[in-house]
C-alpha positions as a Markdown table, in Angstrom:
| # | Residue | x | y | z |
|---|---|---|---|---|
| 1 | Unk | 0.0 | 0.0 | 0.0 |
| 2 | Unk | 1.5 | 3.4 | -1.2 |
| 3 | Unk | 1.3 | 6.3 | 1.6 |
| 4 | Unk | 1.5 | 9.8 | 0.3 |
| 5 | Unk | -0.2 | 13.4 | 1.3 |
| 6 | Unk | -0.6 | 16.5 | -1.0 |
| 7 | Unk | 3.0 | 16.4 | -1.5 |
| 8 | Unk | 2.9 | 12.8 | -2.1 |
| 9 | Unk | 4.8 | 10.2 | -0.9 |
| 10 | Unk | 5.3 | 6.2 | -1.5 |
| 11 | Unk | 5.3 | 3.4 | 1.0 |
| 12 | Unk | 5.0 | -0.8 | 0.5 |
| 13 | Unk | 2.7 | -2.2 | -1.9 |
| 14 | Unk | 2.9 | -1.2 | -5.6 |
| 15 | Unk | -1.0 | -1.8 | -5.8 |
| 16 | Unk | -2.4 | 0.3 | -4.1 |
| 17 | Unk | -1.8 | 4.4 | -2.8 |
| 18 | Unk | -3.2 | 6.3 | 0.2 |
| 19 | Unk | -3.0 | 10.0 | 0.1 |
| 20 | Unk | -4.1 | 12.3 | 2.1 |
| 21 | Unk | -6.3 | 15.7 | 1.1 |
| 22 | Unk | -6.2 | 18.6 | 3.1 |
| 23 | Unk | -10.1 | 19.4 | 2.3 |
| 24 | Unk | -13.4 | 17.9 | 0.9 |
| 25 | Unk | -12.2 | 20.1 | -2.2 |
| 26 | Unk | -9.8 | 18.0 | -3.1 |
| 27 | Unk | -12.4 | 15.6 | -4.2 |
| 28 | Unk | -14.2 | 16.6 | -7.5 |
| 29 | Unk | -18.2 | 16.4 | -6.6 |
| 30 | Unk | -18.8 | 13.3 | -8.6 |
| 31 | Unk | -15.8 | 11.7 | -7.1 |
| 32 | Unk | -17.6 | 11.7 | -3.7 |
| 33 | Unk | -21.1 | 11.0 | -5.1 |
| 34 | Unk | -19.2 | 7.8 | -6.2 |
| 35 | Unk | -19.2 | 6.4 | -2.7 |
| 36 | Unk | -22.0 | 4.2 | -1.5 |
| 37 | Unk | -24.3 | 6.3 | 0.6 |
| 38 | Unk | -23.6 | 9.5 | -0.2 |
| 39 | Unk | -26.3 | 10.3 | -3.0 |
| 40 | Unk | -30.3 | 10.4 | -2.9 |
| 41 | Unk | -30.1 | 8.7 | -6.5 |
| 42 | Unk | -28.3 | 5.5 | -4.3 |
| 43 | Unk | -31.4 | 3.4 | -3.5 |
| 44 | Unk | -29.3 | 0.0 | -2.6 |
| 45 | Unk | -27.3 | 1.9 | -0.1 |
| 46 | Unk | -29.2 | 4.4 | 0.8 |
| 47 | Unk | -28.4 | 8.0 | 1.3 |
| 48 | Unk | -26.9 | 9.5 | 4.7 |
| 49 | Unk | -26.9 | 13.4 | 4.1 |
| 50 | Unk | -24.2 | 13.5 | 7.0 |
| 51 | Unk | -22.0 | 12.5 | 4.6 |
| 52 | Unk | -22.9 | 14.1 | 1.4 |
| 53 | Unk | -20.4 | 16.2 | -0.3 |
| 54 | Unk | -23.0 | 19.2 | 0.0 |
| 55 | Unk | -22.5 | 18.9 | 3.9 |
| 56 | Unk | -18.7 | 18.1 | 4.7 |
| 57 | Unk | -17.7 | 20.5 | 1.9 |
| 58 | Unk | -20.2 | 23.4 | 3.4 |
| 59 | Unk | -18.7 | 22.5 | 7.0 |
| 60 | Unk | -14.8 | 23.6 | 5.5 |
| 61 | Unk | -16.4 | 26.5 | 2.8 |
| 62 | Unk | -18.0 | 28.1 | 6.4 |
| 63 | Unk | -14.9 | 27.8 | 8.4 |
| 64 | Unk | -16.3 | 25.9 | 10.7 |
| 65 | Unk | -14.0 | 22.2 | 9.8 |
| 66 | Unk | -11.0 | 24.0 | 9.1 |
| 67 | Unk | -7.2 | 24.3 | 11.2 |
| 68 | Unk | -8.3 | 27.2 | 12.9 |
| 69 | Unk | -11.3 | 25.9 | 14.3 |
| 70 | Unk | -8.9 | 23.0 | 15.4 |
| 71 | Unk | -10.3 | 20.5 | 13.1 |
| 72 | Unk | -7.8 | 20.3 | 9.6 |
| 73 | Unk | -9.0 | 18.0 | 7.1 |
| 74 | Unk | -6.5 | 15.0 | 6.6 |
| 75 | Unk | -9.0 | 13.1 | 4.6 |
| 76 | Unk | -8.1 | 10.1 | 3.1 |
| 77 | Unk | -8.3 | 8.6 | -0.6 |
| 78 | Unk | -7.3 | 4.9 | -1.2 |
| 79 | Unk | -6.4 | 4.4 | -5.5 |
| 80 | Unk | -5.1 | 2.3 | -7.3 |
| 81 | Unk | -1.5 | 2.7 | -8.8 |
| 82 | Unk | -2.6 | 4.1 | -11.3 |
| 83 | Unk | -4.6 | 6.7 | -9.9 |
| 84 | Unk | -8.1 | 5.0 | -9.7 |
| 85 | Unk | -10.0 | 6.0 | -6.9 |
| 86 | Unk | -11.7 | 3.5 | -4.8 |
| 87 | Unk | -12.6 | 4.8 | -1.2 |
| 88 | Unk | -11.9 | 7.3 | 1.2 |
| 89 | Unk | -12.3 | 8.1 | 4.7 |
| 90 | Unk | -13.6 | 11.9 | 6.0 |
| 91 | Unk | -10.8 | 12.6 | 8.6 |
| 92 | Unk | -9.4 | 15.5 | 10.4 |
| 93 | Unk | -6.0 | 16.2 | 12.6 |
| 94 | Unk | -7.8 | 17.6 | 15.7 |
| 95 | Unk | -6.1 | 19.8 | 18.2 |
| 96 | Unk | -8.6 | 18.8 | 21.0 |
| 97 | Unk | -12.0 | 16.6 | 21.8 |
| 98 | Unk | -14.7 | 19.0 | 20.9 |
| 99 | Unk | -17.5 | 18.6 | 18.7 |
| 100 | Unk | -17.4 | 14.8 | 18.9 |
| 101 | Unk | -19.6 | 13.3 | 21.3 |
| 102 | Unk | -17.6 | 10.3 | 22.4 |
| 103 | Unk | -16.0 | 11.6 | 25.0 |
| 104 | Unk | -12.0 | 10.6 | 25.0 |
| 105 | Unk | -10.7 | 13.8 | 27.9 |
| 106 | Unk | -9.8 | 11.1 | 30.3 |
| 107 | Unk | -7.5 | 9.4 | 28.1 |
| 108 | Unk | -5.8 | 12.6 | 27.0 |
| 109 | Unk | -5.6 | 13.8 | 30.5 |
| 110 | Unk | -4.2 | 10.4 | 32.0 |
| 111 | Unk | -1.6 | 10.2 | 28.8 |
| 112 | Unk | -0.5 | 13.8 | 29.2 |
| 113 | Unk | -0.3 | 13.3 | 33.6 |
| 114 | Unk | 2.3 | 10.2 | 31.8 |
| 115 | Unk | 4.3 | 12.4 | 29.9 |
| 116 | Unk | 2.6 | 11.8 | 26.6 |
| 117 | Unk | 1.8 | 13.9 | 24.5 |
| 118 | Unk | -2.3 | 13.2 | 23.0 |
| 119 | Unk | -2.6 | 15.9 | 20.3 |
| 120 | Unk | -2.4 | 16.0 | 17.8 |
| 121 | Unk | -4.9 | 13.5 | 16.9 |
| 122 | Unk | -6.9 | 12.0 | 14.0 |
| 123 | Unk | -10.6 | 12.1 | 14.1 |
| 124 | Unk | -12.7 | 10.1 | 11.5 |
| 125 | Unk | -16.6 | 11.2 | 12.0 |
| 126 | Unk | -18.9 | 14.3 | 10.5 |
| 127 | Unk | -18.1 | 17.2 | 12.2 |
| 128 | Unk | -20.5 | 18.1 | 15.6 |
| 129 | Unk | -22.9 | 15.7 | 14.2 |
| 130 | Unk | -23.2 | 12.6 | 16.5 |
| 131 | Unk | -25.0 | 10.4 | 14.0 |
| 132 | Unk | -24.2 | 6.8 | 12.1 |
| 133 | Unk | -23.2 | 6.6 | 9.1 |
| 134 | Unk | -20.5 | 5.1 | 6.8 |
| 135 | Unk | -17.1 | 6.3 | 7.8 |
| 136 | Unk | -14.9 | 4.1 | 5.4 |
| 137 | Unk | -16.4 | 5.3 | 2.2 |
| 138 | Unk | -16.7 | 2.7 | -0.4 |
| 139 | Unk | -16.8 | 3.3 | -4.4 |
| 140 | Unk | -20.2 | 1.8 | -5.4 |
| 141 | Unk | -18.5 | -0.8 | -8.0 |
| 142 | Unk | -15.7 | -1.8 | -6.1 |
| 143 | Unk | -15.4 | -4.9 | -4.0 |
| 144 | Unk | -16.5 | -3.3 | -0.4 |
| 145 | Unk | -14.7 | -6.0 | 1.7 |
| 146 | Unk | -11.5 | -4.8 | 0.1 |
| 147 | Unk | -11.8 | -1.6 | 0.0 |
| 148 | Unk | -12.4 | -1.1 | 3.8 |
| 149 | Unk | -10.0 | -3.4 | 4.7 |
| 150 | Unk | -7.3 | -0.8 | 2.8 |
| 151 | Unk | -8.9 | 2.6 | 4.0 |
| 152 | Unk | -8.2 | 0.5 | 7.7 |
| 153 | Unk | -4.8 | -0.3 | 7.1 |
| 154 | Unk | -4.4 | 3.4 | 5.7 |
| 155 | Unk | -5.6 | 5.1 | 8.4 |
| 156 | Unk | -2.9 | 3.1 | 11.0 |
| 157 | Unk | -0.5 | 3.7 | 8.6 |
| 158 | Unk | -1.1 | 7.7 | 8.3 |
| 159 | Unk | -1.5 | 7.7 | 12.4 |
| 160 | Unk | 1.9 | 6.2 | 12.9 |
| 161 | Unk | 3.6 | 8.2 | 9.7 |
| 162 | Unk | 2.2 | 11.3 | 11.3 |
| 163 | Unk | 3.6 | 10.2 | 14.1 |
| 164 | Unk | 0.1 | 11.3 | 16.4 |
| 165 | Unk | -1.1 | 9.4 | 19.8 |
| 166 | Unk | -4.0 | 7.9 | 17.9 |
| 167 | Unk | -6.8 | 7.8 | 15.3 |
| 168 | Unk | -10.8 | 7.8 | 16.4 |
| 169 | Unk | -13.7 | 6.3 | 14.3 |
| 170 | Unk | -17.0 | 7.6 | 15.5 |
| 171 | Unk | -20.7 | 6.7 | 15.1 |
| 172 | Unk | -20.3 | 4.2 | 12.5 |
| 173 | Unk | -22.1 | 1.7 | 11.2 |
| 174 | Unk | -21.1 | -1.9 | 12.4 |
| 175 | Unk | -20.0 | -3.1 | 9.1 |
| 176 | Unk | -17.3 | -0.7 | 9.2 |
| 177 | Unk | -16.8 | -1.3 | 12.8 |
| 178 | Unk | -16.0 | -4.9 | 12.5 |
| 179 | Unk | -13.5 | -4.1 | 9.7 |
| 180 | Unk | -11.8 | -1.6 | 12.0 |
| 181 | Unk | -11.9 | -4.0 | 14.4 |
| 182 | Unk | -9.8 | -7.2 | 12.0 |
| 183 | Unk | -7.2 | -4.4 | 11.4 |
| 184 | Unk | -6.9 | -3.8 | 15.4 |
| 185 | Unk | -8.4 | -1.4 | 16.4 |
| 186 | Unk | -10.5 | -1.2 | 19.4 |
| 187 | Unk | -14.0 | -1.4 | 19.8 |
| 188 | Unk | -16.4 | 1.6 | 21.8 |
| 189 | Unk | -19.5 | 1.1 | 22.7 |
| 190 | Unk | -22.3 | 4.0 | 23.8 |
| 191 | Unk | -26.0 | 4.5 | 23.3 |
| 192 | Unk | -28.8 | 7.0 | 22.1 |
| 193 | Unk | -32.4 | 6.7 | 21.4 |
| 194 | Unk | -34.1 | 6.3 | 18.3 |
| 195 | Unk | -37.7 | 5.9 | 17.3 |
| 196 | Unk | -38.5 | 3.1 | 14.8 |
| 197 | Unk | -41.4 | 3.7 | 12.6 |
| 198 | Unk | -43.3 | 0.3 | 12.1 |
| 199 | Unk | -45.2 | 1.1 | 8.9 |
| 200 | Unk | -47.3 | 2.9 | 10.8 |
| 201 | Unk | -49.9 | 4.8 | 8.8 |
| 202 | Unk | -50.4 | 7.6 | 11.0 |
| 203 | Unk | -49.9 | 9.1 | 14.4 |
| 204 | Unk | -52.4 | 7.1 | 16.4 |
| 205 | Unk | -51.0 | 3.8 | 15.2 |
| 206 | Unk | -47.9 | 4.8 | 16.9 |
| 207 | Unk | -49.8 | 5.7 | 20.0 |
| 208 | Unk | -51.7 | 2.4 | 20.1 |
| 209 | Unk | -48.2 | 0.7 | 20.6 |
| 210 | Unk | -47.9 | 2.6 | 23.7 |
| 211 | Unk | -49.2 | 1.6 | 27.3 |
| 212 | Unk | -52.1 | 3.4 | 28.6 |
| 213 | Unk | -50.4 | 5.3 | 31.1 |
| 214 | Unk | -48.0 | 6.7 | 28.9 |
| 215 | Unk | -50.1 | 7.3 | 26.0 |
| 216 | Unk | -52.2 | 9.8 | 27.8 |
| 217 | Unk | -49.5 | 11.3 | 29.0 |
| 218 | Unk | -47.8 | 12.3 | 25.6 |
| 219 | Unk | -51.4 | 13.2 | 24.4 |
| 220 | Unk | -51.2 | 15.9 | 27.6 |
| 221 | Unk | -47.8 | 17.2 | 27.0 |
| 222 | Unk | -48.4 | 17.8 | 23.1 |
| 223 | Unk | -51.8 | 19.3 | 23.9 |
| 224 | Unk | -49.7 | 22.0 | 26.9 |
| 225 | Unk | -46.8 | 22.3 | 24.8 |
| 226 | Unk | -49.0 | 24.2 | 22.3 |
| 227 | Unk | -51.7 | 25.5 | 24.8 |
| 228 | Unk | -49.6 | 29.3 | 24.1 |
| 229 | Unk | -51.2 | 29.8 | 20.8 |
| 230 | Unk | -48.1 | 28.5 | 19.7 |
| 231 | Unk | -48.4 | 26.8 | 16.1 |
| 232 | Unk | -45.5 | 24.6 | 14.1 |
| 233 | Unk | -44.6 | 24.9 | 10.7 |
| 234 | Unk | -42.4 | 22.4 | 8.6 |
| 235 | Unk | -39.9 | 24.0 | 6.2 |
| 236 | Unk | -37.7 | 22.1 | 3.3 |
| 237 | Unk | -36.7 | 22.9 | 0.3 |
| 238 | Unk | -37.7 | 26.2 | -1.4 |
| 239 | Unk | -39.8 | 27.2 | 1.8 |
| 240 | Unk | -36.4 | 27.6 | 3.5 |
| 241 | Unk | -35.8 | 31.5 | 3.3 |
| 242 | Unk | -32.9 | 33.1 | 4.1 |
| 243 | Unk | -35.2 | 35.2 | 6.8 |
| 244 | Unk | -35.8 | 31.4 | 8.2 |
| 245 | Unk | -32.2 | 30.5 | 9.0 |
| 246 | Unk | -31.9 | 34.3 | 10.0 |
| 247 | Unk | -34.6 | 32.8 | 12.6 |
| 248 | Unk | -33.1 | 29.4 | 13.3 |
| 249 | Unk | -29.6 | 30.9 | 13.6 |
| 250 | Unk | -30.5 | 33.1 | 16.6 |
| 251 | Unk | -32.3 | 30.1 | 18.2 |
| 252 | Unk | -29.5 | 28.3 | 17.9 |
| 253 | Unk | -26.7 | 30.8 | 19.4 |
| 254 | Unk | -29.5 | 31.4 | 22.2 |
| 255 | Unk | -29.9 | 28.1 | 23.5 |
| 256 | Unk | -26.1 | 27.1 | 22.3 |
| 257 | Unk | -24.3 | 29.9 | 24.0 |
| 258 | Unk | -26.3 | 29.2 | 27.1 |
| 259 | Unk | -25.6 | 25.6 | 27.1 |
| 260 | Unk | -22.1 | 25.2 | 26.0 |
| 261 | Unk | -20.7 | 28.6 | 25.8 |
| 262 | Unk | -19.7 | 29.0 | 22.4 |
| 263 | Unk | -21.7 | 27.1 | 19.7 |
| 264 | Unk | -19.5 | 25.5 | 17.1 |
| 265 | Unk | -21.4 | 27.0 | 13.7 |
| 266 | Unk | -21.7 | 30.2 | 12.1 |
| 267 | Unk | -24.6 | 31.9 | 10.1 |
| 268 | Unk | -22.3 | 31.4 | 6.3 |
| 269 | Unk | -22.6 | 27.4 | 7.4 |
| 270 | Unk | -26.4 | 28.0 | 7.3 |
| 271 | Unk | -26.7 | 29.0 | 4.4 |
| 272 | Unk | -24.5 | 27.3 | 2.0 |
| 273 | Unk | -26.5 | 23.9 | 3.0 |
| 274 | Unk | -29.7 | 26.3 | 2.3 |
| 275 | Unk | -28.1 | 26.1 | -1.1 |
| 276 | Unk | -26.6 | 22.9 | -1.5 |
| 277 | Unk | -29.3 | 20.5 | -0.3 |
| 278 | Unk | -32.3 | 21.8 | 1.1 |
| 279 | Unk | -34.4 | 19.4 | 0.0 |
| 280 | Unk | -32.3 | 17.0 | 2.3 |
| 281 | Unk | -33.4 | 19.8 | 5.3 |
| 282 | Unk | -36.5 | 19.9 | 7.4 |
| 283 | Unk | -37.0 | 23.1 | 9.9 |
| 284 | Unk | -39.3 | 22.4 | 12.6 |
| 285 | Unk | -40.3 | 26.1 | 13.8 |
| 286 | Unk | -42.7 | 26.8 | 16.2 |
| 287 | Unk | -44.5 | 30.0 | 16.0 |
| 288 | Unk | -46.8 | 32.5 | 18.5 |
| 289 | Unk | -47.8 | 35.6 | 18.0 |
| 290 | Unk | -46.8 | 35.6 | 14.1 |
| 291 | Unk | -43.0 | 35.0 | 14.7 |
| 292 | Unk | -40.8 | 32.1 | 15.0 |
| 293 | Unk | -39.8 | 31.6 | 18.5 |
| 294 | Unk | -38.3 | 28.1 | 18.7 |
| 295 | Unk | -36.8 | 25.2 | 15.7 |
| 296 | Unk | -34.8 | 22.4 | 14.8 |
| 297 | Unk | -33.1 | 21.2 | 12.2 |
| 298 | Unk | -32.9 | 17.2 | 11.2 |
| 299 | Unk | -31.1 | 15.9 | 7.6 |
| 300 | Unk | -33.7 | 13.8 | 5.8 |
| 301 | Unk | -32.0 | 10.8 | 4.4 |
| 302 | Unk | -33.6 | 7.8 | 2.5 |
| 303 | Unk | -34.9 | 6.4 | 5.3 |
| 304 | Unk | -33.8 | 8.0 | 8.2 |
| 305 | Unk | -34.3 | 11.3 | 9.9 |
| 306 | Unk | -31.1 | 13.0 | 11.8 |
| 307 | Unk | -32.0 | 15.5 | 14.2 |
| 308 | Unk | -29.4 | 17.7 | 15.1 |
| 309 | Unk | -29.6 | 21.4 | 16.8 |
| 310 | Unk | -32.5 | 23.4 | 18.6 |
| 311 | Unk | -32.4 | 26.4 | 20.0 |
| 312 | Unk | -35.5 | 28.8 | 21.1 |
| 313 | Unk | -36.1 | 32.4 | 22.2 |
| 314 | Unk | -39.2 | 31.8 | 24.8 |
| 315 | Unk | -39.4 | 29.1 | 27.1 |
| 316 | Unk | -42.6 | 27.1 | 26.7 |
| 317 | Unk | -43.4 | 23.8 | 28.9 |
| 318 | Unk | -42.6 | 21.0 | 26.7 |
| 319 | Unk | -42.0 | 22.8 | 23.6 |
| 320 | Unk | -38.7 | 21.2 | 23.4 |
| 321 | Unk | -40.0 | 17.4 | 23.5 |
| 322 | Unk | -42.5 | 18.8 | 20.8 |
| 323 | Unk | -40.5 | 20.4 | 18.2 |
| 324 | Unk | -37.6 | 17.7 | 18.6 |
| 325 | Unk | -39.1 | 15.1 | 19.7 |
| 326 | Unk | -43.0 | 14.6 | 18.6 |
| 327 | Unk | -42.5 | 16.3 | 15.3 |
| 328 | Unk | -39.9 | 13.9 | 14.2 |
| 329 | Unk | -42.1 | 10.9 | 14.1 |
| 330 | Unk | -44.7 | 12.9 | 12.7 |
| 331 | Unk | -42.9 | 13.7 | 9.6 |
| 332 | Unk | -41.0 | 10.1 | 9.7 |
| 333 | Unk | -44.5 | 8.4 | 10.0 |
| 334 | Unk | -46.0 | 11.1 | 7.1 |
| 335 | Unk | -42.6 | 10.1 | 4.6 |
| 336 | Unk | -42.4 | 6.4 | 5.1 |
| 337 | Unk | -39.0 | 7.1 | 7.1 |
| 338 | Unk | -37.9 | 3.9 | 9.1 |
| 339 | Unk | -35.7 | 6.0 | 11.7 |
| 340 | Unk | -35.7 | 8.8 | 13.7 |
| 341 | Unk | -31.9 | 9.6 | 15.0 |
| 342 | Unk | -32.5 | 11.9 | 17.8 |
| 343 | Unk | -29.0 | 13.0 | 18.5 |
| 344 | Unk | -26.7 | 11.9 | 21.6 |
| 345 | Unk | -27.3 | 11.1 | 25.3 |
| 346 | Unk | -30.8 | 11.8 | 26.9 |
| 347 | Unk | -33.2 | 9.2 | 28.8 |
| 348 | Unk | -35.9 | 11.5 | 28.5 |
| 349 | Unk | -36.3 | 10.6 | 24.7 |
| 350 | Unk | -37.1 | 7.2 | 26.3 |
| 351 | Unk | -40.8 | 8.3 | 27.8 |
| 352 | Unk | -41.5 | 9.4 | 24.1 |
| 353 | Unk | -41.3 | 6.6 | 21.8 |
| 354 | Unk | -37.4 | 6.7 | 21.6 |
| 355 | Unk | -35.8 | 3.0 | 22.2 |
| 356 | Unk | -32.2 | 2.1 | 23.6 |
| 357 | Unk | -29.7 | 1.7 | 21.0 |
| 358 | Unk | -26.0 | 0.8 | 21.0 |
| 359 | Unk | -23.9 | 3.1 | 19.3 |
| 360 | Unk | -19.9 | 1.9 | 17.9 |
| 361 | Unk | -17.0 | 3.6 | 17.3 |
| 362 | Unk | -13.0 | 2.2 | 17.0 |
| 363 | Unk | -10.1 | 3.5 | 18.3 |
| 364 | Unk | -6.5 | 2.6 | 17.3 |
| 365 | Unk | -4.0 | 3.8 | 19.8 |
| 366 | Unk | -0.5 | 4.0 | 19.1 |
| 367 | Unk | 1.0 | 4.0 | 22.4 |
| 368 | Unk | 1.4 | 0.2 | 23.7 |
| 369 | Unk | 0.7 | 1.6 | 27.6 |
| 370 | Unk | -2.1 | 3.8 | 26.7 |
| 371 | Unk | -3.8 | 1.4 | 24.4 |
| 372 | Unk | -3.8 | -1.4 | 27.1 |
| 373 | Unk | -5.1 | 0.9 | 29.8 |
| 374 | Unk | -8.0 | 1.9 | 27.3 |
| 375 | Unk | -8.5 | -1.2 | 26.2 |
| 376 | Unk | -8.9 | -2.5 | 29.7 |
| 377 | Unk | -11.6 | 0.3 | 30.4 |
| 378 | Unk | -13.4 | -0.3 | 27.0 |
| 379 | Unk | -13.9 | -4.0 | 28.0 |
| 380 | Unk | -15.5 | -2.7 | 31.8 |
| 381 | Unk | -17.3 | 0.4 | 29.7 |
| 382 | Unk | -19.0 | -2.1 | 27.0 |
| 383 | Unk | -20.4 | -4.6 | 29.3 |
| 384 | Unk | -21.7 | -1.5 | 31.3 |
| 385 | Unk | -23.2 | -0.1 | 28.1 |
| 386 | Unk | -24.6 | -3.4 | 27.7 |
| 387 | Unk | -26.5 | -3.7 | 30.9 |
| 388 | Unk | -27.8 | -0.2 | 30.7 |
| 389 | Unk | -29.3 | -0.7 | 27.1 |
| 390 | Unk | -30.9 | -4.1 | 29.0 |
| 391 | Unk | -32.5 | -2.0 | 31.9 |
| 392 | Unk | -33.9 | 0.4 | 29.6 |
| 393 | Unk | -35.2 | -1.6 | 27.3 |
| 394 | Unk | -37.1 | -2.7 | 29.8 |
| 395 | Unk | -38.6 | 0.5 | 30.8 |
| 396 | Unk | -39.8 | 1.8 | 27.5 |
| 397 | Unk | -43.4 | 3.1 | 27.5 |
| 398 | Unk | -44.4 | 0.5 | 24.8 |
| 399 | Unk | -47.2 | -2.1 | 25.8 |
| 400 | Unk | -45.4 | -5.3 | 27.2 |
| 401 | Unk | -48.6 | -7.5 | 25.2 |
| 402 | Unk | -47.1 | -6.7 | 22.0 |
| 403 | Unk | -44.0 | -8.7 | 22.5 |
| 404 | Unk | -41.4 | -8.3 | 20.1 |
């Protein structure tokens, strides 16, 4: 396998080059809509927006991926000798552990107590976004199995040419996980909550899976969470004005500067995915009094739903379950979506129709000391992981008659 960068470079194998690209840009468009997953137009593979060329190259065009944000790309392409592309991997040399929702400060503050030194590192997910999806990016006429197995063996072989403490795969799907896994890496474990739409028809089939208790009490907190005059409208494609992401954009630095102190996008980010794909978008805003006052945005894929950020600027009783929560599986149920990804950590989801699920990521760790310490606390974490998802699970509000 060849090893190079921008400037190039050559390594082992005659058969096969990885190189490095400093951005998304380095990849013509059609290059990346090559990769399984990545288009609408893919119906065997489906589509993951997340992972579109529209959204990683918007995230870099914004300034909101780039070096001085701490996040410079270092993303992967596997060819041929020849020059043939066949995969890639979206990566990024990170100068911290923001932004990524699998939460790795314990490691970097135990390595650096050691004398080590943690960052650089190299982080293999979409940007803030803590959703599945293919991270070893596979052309669509390639042999898959193959493919991964090289972008794996890249990746370890860019960590340790780069000479960096380690390389991070987040969120992805288990395919690629397992893959990871035969090339060594090892194996995270964490959960979320997602709703799975049953072919249900409408809203009420969904609530008829529920117990009794429970469904009456997510009739009564839809019914309050509106009781302020307070109407919701649902905006995609052309309905998605600049004036709305004006809107949405001071939502989100409302609730986002209160909550973390400094939200990680800017307005520009808004609106070159306004551009690029709104028809992949769905705004959820909530208005009273004839203004916007509170919204969300989710990715629509092929047959998921990503929710990502919400922000409001009144607070309402439940008006955040509603426009994040309840609306989701409105608009899954109404598009024949199968998912509903409701973004990281939060056992309240539970109590509305969101189930346990296990979430993967793989971590290859150059150092042999720190990678057996955090191997060791993996093994603890996952069968901890394990028995949480268990007790959950069995405290979902669904009706225990239904079975399976």
């Amino acid at each position: 396998m060849d090893q190079g960068d921008d400037d190039d470079g050559r390594a082992a194998n005659a058969d096969y080059a990885i190189r490095v690209a400093a951005g998304v840009g380095a990849f013509t468009c059609e290059e990346w809509n090559g990769f399984a997953g990545t288009t609408r137009s893919d119906k065997e593979n489906g589509y993951n927006p997340l992972v579109s060329f529209a959204f990683l190259s918007a995230l870099e065009d914004s300034g909101c991926a780039v070096r001085r944000t701490g996040w410079q790309g270092h993303h992967l392409r596997l060819e041929t000798a020849q020059g043939r592309l066949l995969g890639a991997v979206p990566c990024y040399l990170k100068s911290h552990s923001q932004g990524e929702y699998v939460f790795d400060h314990g490691w970097s503050d135990a390595f650096e107590r050691a004398g080590g030194r943690y960052y650089p590192k190299l982080q293999c997910s979409v940007p803030f976004s803590p959703v599945t999806g293919p991270r070893l990016l596979v052309g669509k006429t390639e042999d898959a199995g193959a493919v991964r197995a090289g972008l794996a063996a890249g990746l370890k072989m860019v960590t340790d040419k780069l000479g960096v403490s380690s390389a991070h795969v987040t969120f992805a799907n288990e395919t690629d996980v397992a893959t990871l896994e035969a090339a060594g890496f090892l194996h995270r474990t964490d959960q979320q909550f997602h709703f799975f739409n049953e072919g249900f028809s409408n809203y009420d089939d969904f609530l008829a899976t529920l117990a009794s208790r429970k469904r009456k009490a997510m009739k009564k907190e839809r019914r309050e969470a509106l009781a302020d005059g307070i109407s919701i409208d649902w905006l995609t494609g052309k309905d998605i004005t600049e004036r709305a992401w004006d809107d949405f954009f001071a939502f989100y630095m409302d609730t986002g500067g209160r909550k973390w102190g400094r939200p990680y996008l800017n307005r520009r980010l808004f609106s070159l995915i306004g551009e690029r794909m709104a028809d992949d978008i769905l705004l959820v805003m909530a208005k009273r009094n004839g203004r916007y006052i509170a919204g969300a945005i989710n990715f629509i894929g092929s047959d998921a739903l990503y929710g990502r950020n919400w922000g409001c600027i009144e607070d309402h009783p439940f008006l955040h379950f509603e426009v994040c929560y309840h609306q989701a599986i409105d608009f899954a149920i109404e598009r024949g979506l199968k998912v509903v990804e409701a973004g990281a950590q939060g056992e309240h989801k539970l109590a509305r129709g969101y189930r346990p699920v296990t979430m993967h990521s793989a971590h290859y760790i150059s150092h042999p000391g720190l990678r057996n310490a955090v191997a060791d606390y993996l093994r603890r974490e996952r069968r901890e992981v394990e028995r949480m998802g268990e007790y959950l699970e069995e405290h979902t509000p669904f009706r225990k008659d239904l079975g399976e």
